[in-house]
C-alpha positions in Angstrom: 218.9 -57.4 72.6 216.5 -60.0 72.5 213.2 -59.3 73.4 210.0 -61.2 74.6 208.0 -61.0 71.2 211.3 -62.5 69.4 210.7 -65.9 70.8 209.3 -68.1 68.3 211.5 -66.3 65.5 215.1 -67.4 67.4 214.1 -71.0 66.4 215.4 -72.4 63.7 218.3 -69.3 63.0 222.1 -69.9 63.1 223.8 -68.6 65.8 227.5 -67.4 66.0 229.7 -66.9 68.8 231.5 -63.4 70.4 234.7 -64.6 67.0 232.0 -64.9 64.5 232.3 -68.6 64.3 229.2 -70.8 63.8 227.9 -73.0 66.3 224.7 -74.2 65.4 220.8 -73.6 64.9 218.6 -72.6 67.6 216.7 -75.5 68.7 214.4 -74.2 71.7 214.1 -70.9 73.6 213.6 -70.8 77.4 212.2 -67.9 79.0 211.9 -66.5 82.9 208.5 -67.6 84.3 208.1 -64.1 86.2 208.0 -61.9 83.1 208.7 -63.7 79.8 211.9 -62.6 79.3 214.1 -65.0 76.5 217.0 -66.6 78.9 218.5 -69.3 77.7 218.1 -71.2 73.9 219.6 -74.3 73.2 221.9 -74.8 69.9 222.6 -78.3 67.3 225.8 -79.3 67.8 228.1 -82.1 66.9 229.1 -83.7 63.5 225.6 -84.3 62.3 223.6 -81.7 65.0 222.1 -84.5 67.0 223.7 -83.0 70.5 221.9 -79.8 72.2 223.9 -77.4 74.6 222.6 -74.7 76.1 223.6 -71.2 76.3 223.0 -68.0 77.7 220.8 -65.2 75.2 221.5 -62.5 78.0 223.6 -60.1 75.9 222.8 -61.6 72.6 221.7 -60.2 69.9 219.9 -60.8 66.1 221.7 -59.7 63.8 221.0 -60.1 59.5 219.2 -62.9 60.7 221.6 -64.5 62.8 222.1 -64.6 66.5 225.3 -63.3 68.1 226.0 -65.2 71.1 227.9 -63.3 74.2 229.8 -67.0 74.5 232.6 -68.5 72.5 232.0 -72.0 71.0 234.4 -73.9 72.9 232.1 -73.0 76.0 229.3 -74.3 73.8 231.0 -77.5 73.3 232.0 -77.7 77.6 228.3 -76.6 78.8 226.4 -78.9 81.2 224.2 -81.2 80.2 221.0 -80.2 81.4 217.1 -79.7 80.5 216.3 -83.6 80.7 213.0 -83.3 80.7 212.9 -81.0 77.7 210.6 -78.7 79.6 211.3 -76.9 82.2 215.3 -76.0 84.3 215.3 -76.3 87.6 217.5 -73.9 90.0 220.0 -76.5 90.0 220.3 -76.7 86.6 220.2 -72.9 85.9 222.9 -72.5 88.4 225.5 -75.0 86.6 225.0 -73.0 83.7 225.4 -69.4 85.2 228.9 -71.1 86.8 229.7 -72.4 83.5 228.8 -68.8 81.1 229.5 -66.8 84.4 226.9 -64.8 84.2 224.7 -63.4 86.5 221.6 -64.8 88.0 217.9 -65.1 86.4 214.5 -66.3 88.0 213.7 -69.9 87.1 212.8 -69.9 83.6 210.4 -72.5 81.6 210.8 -74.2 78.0 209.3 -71.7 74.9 210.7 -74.4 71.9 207.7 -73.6 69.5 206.8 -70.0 69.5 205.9 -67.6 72.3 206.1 -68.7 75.9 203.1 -69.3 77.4 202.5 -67.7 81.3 198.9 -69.4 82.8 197.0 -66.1 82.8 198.6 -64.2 80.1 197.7 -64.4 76.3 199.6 -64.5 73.6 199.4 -63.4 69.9 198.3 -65.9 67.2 201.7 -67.1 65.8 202.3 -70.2 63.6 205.3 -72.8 65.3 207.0 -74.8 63.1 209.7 -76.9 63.0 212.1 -78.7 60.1 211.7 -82.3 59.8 214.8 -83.9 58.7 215.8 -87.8 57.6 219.7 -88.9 57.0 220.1 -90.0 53.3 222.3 -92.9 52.4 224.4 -92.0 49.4 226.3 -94.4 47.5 229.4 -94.3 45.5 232.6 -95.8 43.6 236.1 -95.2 44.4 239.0 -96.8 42.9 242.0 -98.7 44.7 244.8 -100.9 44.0 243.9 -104.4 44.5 247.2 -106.0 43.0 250.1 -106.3 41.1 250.5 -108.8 38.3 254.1 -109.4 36.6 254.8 -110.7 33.1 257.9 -112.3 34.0 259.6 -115.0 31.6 262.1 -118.1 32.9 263.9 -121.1 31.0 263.2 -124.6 31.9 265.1 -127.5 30.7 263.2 -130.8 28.9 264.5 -134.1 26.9 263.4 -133.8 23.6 263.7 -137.2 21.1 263.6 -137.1 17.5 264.0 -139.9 15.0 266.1 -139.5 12.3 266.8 -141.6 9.4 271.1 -142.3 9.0 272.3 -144.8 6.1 275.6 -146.8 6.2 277.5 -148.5 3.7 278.1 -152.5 4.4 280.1 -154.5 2.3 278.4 -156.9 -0.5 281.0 -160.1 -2.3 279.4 -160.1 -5.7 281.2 -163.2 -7.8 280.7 -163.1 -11.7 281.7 -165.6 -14.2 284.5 -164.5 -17.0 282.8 -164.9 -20.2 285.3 -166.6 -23.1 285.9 -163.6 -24.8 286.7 -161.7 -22.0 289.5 -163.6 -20.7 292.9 -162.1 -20.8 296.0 -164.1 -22.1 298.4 -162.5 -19.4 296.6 -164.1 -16.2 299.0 -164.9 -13.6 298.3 -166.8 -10.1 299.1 -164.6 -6.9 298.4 -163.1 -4.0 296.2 -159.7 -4.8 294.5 -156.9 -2.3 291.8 -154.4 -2.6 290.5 -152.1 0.1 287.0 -150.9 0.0 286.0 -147.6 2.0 283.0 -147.5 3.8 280.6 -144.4 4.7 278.4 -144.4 7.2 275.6 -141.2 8.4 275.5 -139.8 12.0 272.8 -137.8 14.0 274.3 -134.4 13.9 272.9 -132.2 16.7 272.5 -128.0 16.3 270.1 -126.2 18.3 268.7 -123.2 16.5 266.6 -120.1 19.1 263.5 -119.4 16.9 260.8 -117.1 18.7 257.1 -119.0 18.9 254.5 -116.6 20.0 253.9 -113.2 21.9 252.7 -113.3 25.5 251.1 -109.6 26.7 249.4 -108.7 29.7 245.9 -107.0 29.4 243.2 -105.6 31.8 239.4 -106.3 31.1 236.7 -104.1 33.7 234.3 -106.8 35.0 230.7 -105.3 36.5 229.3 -106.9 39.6 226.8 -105.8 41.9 227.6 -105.6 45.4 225.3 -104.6 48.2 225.8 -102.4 51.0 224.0 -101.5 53.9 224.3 -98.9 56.8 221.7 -97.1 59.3 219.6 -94.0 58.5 218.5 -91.5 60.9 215.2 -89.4 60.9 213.2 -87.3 63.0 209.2 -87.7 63.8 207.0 -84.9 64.9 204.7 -85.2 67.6 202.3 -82.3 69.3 202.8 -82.1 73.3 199.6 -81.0 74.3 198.1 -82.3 77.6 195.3 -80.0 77.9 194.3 -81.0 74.3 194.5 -77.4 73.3 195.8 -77.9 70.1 192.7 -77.4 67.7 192.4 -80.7 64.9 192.3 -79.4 61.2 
């Protein structure tokens, strides 16, 4: 059971629902204006906690420093939005909320979100409210994806290729010589006479040889560049509420 001198400690505590699943921190704790009783606390919720629902701390309980919640989350997640002015629920507001928990009706109750609620004439003891001041940090880091594919392929293309090469040939040359008078031969006799004289000639002969030239290989080198990113950081400022400047300066 929660009692009236448990306010200020609800704050800040995890709270669980009827399954034991989590739900979120206690943000503030409302009480009934007639007698002080807790009634209603609010809870974080959402991916990062910025969303506050509220819900019902009749039939809840502490519990190894937790609070049990008489509610499952999903109604948690459904509740009305409510408590716009952060101070104080109105019967109309209280009454979408009983619907919603169906529960049974409590006296008008008034905001207790930093330690024991206050009621005009009656005192309270000395406690120390606090809250947690928190900031969204942006945290930067690497991962690795493919980019692309690169193939070593290798085709054949056709060019005219001209060499010059040196070829000889044989031609025919008359050489005449004179018959010196001791070379002359007794048995000369006039007629008709025929020699045949081969000739050689050289000719380009084409033969293509494959011969390999060099080694292509693929390889990958890691360049470094710096790259900037940007994104939006949340964080939470504190402020003191005090119209009747009660709060003492240190």
């Amino acid at each position: 059971m929660i009692t009236e001198k448990m306010t200020a400690e609800l704050i800040g505590r995890q709270a669980y629902d009827t399954r034991g699943e989590k739900i979120g921190k206690i943000g503030q704790v409302y009480v009934d204006d007639r007698n002080g009783t807790p009634t209603w606390a609010t809870v974080h919720t959402g991916l990062f906690g910025t969303k506050e629902s509220f819900v019902p701390l009749q039939g809840a309980d502490v519990k190894g420093g937790d609070v049990a919640l008489p509610v499952a989350k999903e109604q948690v997640k459904d509740a009305p939005h409510v408590g716009e002015t952060n101070e104080h629920l109105d019967a109309r507001e209280e009454q979408a909320l009983l619907r919603h928990y169906n529960v049974g009706a409590n006296e008008d109750t008034r905001a207790a979100s930093h330690g024991a609620a206050d009621r005009g004439d009656r005192r309270t003891d000395d406690r120390e409210a606090a809250v947690t001041r928190s900031e969204e940090r942006l945290r930067v880091g690497t991962e690795t994806e493919e980019t692309g594919r690169v193939r070593l392929r290798k085709y054949v293309v056709t060019e005219e290729q001209k060499v010059t090469v040196p070829v000889s040939h044989e031609e025919v040359r008359l050489e005449r010589e004179p018959i010196r008078d001791g070379e002359r031969a007794t048995d000369a006799a006039i007629g008709e006479q025929e020699q045949e004289v081969t000739l050689h000639a050289e000719r380009p002969v084409v033969d293509k040889t494959t011969e390999a030239v060099e080694r292509v290989r693929l390889g990958t080198d890691t360049v470094t560049e710096d790259e900037t990113v940007s994104d939006t950081v949340r964080k939470e400022r504190v402020e003191v509420d005090d119209p009747q400047n009660q709060v003492r300066k240190h």
